[in-house]
LUMLOLUM-834740 format. One record per residue (C-alpha): x negated, y negated, z negated; residue in one letter; residue number from 1. Coordinates in nm, 4 decimals. Layout:
<marpas>
MARPA       px       py       pz residuo num
MARPA        X        Y        Z       A NUM
...
</marpas>
This chain:
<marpas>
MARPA       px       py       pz residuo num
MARPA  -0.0776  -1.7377   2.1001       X   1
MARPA   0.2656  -1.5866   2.2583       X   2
MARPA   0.4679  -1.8032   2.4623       X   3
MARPA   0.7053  -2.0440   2.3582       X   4
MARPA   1.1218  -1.9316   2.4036       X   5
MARPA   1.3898  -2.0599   2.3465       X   6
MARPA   1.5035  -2.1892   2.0277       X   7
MARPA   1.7939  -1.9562   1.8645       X   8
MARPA   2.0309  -1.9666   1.6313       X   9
MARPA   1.8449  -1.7068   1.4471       X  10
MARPA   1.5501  -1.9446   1.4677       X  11
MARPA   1.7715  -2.2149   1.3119       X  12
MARPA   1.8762  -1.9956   1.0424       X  13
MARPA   1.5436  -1.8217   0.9243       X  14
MARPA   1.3696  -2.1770   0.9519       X  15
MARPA   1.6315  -2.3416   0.7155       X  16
MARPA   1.5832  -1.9878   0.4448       X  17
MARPA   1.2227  -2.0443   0.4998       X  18
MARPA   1.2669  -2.4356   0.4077       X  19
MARPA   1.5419  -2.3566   0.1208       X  20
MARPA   1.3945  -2.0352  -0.0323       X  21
MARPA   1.0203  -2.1669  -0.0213       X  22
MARPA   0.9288  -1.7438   0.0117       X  23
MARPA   0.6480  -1.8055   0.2738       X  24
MARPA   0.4188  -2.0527   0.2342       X  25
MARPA   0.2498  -2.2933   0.5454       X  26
MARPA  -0.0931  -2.1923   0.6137       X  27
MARPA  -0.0899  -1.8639   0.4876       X  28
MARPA  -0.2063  -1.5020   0.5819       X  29
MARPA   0.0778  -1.2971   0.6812       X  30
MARPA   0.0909  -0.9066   0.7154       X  31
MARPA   0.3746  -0.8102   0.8941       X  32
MARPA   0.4956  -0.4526   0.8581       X  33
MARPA   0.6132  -0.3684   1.2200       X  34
MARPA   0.7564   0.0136   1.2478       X  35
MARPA   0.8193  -0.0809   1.6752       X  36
MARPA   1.2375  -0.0476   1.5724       X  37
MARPA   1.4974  -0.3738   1.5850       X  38
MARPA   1.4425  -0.5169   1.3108       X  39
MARPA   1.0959  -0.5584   1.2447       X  40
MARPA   1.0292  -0.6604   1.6032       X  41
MARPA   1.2878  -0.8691   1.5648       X  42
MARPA   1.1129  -1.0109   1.2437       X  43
MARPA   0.7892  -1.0348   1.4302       X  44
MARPA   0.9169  -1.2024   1.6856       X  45
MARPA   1.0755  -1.4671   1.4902       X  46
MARPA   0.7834  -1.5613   1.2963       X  47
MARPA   0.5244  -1.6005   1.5928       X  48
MARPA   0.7900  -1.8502   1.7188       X  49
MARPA   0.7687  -2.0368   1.3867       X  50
MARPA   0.4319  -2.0153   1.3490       X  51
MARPA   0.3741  -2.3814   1.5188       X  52
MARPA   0.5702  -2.5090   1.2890       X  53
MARPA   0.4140  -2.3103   0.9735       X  54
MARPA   0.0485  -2.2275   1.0541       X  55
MARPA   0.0398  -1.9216   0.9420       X  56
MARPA  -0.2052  -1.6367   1.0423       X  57
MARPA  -0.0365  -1.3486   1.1272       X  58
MARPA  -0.1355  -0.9855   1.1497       X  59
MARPA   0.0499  -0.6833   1.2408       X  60
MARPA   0.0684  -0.3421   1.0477       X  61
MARPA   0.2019  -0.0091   1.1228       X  62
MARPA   0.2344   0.3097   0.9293       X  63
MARPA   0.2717   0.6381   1.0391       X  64
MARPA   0.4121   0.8618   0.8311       X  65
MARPA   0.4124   1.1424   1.0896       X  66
MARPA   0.7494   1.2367   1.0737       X  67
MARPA   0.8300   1.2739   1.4481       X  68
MARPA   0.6588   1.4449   1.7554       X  69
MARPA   0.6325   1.0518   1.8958       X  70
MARPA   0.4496   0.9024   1.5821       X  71
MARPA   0.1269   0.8637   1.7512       X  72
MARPA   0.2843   0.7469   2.0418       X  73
MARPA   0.5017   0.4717   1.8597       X  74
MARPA   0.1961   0.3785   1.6431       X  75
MARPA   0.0143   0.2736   2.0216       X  76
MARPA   0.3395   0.1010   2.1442       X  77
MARPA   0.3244  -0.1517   1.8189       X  78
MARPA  -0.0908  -0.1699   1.8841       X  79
MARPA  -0.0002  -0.2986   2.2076       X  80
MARPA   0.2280  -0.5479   2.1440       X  81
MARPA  -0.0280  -0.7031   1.8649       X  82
MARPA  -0.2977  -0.6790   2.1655       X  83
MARPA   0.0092  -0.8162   2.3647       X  84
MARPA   0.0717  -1.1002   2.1270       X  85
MARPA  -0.3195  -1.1725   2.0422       X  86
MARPA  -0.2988  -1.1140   1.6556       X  87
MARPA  -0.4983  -0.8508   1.4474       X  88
MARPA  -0.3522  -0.4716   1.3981       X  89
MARPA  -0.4042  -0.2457   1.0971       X  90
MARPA  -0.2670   0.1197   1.1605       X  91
MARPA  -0.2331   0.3314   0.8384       X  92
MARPA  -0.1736   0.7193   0.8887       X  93
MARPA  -0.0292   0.9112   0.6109       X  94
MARPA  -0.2544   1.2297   0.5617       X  95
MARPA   0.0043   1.4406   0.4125       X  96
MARPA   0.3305   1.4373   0.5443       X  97
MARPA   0.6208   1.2952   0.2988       X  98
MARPA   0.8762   1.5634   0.1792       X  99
MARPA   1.0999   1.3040   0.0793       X 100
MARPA   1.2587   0.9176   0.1586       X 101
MARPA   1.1520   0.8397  -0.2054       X 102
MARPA   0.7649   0.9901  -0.1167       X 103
MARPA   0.7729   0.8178   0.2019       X 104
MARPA   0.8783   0.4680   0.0523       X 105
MARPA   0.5668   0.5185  -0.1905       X 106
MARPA   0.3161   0.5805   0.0178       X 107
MARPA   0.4139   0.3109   0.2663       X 108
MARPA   0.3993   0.0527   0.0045       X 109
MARPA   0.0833   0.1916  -0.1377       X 110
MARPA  -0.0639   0.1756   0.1711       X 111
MARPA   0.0658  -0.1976   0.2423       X 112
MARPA  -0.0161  -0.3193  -0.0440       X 113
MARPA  -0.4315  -0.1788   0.0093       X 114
MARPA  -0.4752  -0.2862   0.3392       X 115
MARPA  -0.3352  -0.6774   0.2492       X 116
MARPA  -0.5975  -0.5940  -0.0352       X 117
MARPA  -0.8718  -0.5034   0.1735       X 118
MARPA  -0.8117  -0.7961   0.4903       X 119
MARPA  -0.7166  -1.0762   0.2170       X 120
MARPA  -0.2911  -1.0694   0.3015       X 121
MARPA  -0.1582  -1.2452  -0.0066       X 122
MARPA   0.2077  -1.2034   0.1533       X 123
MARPA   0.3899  -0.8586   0.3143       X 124
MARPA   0.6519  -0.9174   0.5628       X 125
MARPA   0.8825  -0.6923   0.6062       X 126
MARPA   1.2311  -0.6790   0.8293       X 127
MARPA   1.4693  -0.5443   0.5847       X 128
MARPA   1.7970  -0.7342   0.6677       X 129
MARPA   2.1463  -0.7863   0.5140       X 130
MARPA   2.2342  -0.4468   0.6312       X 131
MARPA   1.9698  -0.3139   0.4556       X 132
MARPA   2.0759  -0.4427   0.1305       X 133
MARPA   2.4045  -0.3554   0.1884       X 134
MARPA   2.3531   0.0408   0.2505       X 135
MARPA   2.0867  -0.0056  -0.0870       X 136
MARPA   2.3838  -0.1398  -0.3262       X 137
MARPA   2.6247   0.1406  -0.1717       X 138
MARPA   2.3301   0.4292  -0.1942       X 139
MARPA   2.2433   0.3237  -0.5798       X 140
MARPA   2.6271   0.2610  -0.6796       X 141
MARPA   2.6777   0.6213  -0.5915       X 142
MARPA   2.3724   0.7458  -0.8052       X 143
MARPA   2.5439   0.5217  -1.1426       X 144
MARPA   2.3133   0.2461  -1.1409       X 145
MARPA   2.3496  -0.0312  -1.2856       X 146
MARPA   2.3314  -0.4406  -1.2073       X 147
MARPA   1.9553  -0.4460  -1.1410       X 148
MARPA   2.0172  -0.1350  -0.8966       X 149
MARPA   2.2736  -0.2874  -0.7222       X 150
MARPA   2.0789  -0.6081  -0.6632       X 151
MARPA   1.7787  -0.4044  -0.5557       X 152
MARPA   1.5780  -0.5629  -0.1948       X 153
MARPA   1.5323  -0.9099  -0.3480       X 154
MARPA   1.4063  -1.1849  -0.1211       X 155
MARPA   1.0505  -1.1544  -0.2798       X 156
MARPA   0.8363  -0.9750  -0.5194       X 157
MARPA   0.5021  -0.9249  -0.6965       X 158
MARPA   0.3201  -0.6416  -0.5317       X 159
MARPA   0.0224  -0.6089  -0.7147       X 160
MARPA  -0.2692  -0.8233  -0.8382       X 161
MARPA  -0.6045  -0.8695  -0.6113       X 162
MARPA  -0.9243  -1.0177  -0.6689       X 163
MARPA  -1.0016  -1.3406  -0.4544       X 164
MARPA  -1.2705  -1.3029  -0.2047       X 165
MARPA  -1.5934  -1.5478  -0.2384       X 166
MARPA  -1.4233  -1.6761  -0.5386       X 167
MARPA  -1.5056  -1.6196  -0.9025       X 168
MARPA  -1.4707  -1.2421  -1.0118       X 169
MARPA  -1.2398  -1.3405  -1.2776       X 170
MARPA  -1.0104  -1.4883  -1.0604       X 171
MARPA  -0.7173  -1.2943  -0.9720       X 172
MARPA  -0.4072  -1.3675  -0.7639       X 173
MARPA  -0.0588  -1.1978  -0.6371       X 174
MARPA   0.0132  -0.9646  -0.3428       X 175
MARPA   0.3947  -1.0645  -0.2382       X 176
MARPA   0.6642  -0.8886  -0.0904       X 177
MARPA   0.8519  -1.1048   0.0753       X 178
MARPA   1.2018  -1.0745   0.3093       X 179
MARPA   1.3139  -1.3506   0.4950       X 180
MARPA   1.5912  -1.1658   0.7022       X 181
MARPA   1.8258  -1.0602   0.4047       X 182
MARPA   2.0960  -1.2512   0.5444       X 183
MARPA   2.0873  -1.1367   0.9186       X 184
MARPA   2.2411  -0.7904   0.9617       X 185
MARPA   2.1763  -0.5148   1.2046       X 186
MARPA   2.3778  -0.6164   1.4867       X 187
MARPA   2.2444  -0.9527   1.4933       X 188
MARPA   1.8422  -0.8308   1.5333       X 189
MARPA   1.9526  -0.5856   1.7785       X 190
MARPA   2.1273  -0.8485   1.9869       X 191
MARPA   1.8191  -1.0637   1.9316       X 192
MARPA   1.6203  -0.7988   2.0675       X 193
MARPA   1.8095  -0.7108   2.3258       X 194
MARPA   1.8191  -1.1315   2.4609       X 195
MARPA   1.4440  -1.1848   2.4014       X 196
MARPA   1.4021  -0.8740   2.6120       X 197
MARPA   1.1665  -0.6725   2.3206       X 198
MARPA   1.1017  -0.3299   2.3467       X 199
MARPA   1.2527  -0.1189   2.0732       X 200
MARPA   1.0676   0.2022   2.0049       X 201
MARPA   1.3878   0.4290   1.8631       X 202
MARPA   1.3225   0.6046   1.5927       X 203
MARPA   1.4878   0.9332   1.6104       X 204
MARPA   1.5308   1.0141   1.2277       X 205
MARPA   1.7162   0.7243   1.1835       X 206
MARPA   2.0255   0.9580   1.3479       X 207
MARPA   1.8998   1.2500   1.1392       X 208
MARPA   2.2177   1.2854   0.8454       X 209
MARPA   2.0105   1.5066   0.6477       X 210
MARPA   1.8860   1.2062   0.4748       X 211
MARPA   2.1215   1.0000   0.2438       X 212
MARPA   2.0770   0.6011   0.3532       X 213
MARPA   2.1979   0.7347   0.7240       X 214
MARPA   2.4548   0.8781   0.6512       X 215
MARPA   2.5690   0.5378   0.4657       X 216
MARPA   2.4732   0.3820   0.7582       X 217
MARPA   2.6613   0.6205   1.0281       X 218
MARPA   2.9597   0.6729   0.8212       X 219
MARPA   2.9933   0.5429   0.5427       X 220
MARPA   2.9619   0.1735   0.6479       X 221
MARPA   3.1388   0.2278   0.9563       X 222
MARPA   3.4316   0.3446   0.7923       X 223
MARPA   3.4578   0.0196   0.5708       X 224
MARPA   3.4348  -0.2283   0.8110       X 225
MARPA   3.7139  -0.0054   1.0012       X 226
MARPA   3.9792   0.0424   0.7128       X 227
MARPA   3.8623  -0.2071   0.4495       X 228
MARPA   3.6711  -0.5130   0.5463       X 229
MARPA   3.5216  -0.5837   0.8795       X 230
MARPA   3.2470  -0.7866   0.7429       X 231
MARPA   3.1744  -0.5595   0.4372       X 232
MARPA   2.7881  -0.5447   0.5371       X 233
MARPA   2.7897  -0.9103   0.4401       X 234
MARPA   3.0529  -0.8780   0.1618       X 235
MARPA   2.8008  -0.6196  -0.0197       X 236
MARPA   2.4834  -0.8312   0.1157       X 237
MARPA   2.6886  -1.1256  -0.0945       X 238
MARPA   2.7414  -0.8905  -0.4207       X 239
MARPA   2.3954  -0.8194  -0.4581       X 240
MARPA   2.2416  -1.1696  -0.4230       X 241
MARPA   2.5148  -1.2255  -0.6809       X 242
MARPA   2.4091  -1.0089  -0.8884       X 243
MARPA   2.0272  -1.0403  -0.8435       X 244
MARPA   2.1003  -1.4040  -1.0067       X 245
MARPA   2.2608  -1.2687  -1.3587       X 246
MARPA   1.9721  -0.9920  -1.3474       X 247
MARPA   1.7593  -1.2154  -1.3571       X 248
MARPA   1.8953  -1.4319  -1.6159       X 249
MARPA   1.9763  -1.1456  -1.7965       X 250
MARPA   1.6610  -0.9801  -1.8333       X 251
MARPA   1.5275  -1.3598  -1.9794       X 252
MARPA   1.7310  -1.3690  -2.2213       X 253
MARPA   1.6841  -1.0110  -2.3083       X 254
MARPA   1.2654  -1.0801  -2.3147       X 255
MARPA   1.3621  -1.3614  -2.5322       X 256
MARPA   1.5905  -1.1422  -2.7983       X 257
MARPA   1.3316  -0.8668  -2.7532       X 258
MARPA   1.0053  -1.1186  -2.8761       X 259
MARPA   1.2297  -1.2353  -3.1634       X 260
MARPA   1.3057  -0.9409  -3.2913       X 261
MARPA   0.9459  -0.7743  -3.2354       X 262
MARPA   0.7455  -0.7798  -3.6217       X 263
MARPA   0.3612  -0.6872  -3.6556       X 264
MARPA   0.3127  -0.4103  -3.8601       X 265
MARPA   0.0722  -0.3704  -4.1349       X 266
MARPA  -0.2210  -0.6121  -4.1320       X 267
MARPA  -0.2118  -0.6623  -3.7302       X 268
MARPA  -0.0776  -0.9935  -3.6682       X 269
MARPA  -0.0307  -0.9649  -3.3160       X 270
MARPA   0.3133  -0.9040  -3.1791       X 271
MARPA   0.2578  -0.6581  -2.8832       X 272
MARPA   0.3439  -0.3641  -2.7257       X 273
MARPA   0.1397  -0.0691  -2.9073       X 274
MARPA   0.2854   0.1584  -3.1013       X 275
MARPA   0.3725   0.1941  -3.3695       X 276
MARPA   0.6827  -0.1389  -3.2945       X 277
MARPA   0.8950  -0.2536  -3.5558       X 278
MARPA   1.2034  -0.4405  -3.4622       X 279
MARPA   1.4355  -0.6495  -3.7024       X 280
MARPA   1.7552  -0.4795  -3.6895       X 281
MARPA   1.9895  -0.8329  -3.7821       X 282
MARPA   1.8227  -1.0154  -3.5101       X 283
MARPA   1.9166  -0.7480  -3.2637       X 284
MARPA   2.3051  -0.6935  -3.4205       X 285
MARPA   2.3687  -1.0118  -3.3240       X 286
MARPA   2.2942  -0.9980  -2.9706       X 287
MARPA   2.5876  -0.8580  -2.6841       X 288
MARPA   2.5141  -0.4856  -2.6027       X 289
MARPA   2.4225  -0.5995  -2.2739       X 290
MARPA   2.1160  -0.8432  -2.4158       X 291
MARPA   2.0660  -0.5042  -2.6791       X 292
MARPA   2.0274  -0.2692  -2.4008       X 293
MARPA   1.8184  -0.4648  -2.1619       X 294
MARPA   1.5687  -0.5940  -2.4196       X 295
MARPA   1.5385  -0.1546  -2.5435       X 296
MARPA   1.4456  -0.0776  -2.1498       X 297
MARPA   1.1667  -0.3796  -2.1947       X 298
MARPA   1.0230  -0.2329  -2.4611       X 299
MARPA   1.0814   0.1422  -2.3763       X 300
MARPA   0.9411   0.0621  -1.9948       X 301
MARPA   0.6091  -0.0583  -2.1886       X 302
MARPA   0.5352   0.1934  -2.4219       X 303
MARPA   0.7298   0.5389  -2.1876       X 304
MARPA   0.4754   0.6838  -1.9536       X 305
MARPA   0.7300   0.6738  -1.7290       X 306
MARPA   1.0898   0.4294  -1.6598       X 307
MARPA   1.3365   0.4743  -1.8989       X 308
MARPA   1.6655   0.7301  -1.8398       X 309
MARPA   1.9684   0.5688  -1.9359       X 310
MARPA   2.0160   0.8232  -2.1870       X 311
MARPA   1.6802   0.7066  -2.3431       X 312
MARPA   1.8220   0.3876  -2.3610       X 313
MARPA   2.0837   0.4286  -2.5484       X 314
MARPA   1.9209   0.6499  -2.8210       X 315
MARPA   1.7054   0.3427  -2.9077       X 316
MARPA   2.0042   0.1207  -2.9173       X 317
MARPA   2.2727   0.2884  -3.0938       X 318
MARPA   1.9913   0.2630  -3.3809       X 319
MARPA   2.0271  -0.1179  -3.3980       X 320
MARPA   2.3856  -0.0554  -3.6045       X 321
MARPA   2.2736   0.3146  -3.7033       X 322
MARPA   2.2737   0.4480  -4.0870       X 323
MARPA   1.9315   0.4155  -4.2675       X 324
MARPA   1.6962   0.6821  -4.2310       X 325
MARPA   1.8398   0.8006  -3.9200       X 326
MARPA   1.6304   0.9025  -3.6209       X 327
MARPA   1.5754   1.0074  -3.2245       X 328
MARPA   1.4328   1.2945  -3.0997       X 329
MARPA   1.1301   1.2587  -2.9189       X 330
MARPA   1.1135   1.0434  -2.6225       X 331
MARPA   0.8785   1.0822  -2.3745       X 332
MARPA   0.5342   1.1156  -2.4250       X 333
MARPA   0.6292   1.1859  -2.7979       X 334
MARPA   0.7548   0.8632  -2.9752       X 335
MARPA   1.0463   0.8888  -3.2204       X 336
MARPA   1.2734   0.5535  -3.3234       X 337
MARPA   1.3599   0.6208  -3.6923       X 338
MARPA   1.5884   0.3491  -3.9214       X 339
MARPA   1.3932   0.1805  -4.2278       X 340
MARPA   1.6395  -0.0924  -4.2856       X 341
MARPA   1.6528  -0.3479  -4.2031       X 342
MARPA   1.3704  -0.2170  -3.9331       X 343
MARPA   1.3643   0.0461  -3.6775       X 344
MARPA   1.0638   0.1420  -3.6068       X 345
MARPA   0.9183   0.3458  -3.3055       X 346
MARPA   0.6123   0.5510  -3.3504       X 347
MARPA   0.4093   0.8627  -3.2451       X 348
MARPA   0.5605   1.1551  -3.5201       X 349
MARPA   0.2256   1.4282  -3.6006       X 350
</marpas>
C-alpha cells in the first residue's frame, strides 16, 4: 500500500468526476495502462491515493511497442514503480514493430484488452487528459470528420465481451475503457508530477514531428492559445463533450428510425441484419437527413466488411427520395441498394 500525501486539488477534482460520472466502480479490478510519461503516472498516482476511499484492486500495465532504443529500459522503470508501489505488473511486448500511429493504437488496445481478459480486469485505465481530446477533435477536423469524430476519447467505453471466471460458461460480461482525467490537461499532470516528486520516463517520439498528433501538439496548439484563445485546450476539450452528448442522442434516434423502417423479407419474420434488407422508403423521407444518414451508417456498419466511407453513405441515402428502379454500384463486399418503391432494398447482385 503506497503512502498517504497530501490531499490535492487534483484529488478533489477526480474524486468529485469519479462520484458524478459513476465511470469506476468501488471494489473493482483496475488495469491501469502506465507508459512511465506525465500523464499516466500522474493517473496512477491519483488512483492509489483514492483507493482508501474506493477499494479498488489495482494493477499496472505497460506496453512496449519498441519504438525507441530505451523501450526495454522504460518498460523496467514502470516494473519498478509497480514493485515500488506493491501492486501486480503485466508487460506486453509488441513482436513486430508498428509502421504506423494507427497500427500502434491497435495493437496496444488489442493487447489491453487480452491481458484484462486473461487476469479478470473488467475496467482499463488509461491517462488520456483534456489535452488529449483536444489535439483528437483538431487531428480528425482536419481529416473531414464528422460529429462522432470530433467527440472521439469519450469518458468510457465497451471494450470487448469476456467470459466470467468460476461462473457459468454462459455468462458473459464487459471489458471497459474508462478515462477519468478528460478534464485535466497537460500542464496540470505535469505540474502534479513534478509536486509529488514522480519520475517521468520522457518519451522521445513524442518530439518526433514526423508524426501528425505532435505536430498538433508542438504547433498547432501552441499557436492557438498564443493568437486565439489561451485556454483553447479546454475550449476544444468543452466542444467535444458537447458534442459527444448530441452523438449520442443522435445515433438513438437514428437506431430508432432505422428499426422502423427495417421490413422482413419473404417468409422470414425476423427483422435483422442479413441481407438481403428492405427498408420502407416513406418512413425514412420523413426523417431529417441527419437521422437518414446516421441510421444508413447503422445498417451499412452491420452488413460492410469493413466501416462505412462517407461516400458509401450517401449512395444508400440519396436512394430514400431516388426514382424507382434506380440503383448503386457495388459496395463493399458486393451488395447493391436498388429502388422497388416504395422499398429499397440491399442485396448481394450474382
Amino acid at each position: 500500500m503506497p503512502e498517504s500525501s497530501n490531499w490535492t486539488h487534483l484529488h478533489a477534482q477526480v474524486h468529485r468526476t469519479l462520484l458524478y460520472r459513476q465511470i469506476l466502480p468501488s471494489n473493482q479490478r483496475l488495469l491501469v495502462a502506465v507508459s512511465g510519461g506525465q500523464d499516466s503516472l500522474c493517473l496512477i498516482k491519483l488512483l492509489l491515493d483514492l483507493q482508501p476511499k474506493w477499494g479498488w484492486n489495482l494493477a499496472i500495465v505497460h506496453c512496449d511497442h519498441r519504438w525507441r532504443s530505451d523501450s526495454q529500459a522504460s518498460a523496467n522503470h514502470v516494473e519498478q514503480l509497480a514493485k515500488n508501489w506493491g501492486i501486480s505488473y503485466y508487460l506486453e511486448t509488441a513482436s513486430d514493430i508498428p509502421k504506423t500511429e494507427a497500427a500502434a493504437r491497435h495493437w496496444r488496445y488489442q493487447a489491453l484488452t487480452e491481458i484484462a481478459i486473461a487476469h479478470n480486469y473488467p475496467y482499463i485505465v488509461t491517462g488520456h487528459t483534456a489535452s488529449d481530446r483536444a489535439e483528437t477533435l483538431l487531428y480528425n477536423l482536419i481529416r473531414g470528420s464528422g460529429a462522432d469524430g470530433l467527440s472521439a476519447l469519450t469518458w468510457t467505453r465497451p471494450i470487448a465481451d469476456f467470459r466470467l471466471a468460476n461462473s457459468d460458461e454462459n455468462l458473459k460480461s464487459k471489458i471497459y475503457l474508462v478515462r477519468p482525467l478528460l478534464e485535466i490537461t497537460r500542464s496540470q499532470t505535469g505540474q502534479f508530477c513534478q509536486e509529488q516528486k514522480l519520475p517521468i520516463w520522457e518519451d522521445s517520439t513524442n518530439q518526433d514531428l514526423q508524426y501528425s498528433r505532435n505536430r498538433i501538439r508542438s504547433e498547432l496548439l501552441p499557436y492557438l492559445e498564443t493568437h486565439f484563445n489561451p485556454k483553447a485546450q479546454q475550449a476544444l476539450a468543452q466542444t467535444a463533450e458537447l458534442l459527444r452528448a448530441d452523438v449520442e442522442y443522435l445515433e438513438l434516434a437514428a437506431s430508432d428510425l432505422l428499426q422502423r423502417a427495417m421490413s422482413p423479407i419473404a417468409d422470414n419474420i425476423q427483422v435483422n441484419f442479413q441481407l438481403p434488407v428492405k427498408l420502407n422508403r416513406p418512413i425514412l423521407r420523413e426523417a431529417p437527413l441527419a437521422l437518414q444518414r446516421r441510421a444508413m451508417r447503422q445498417l451499412l456498419q452491420q452488413i460492410l466488411p469493413s466501416a462505412p466511407s462517407f461516400e458509401s453513405v450517401e449512395k444508400l441515402t440519396s436512394l430514400i427520395v431516388a426514382p424507382n428502379r434506380s440503383q448503386t454500384d457495388p459496395f463493399p463486399g458486393g451488395a447493391i441498394g436498388r429502388v422497388e418503391h416504395p422499398s429499397i432494398i440491399l442485396d448481394i447482385k450474382f
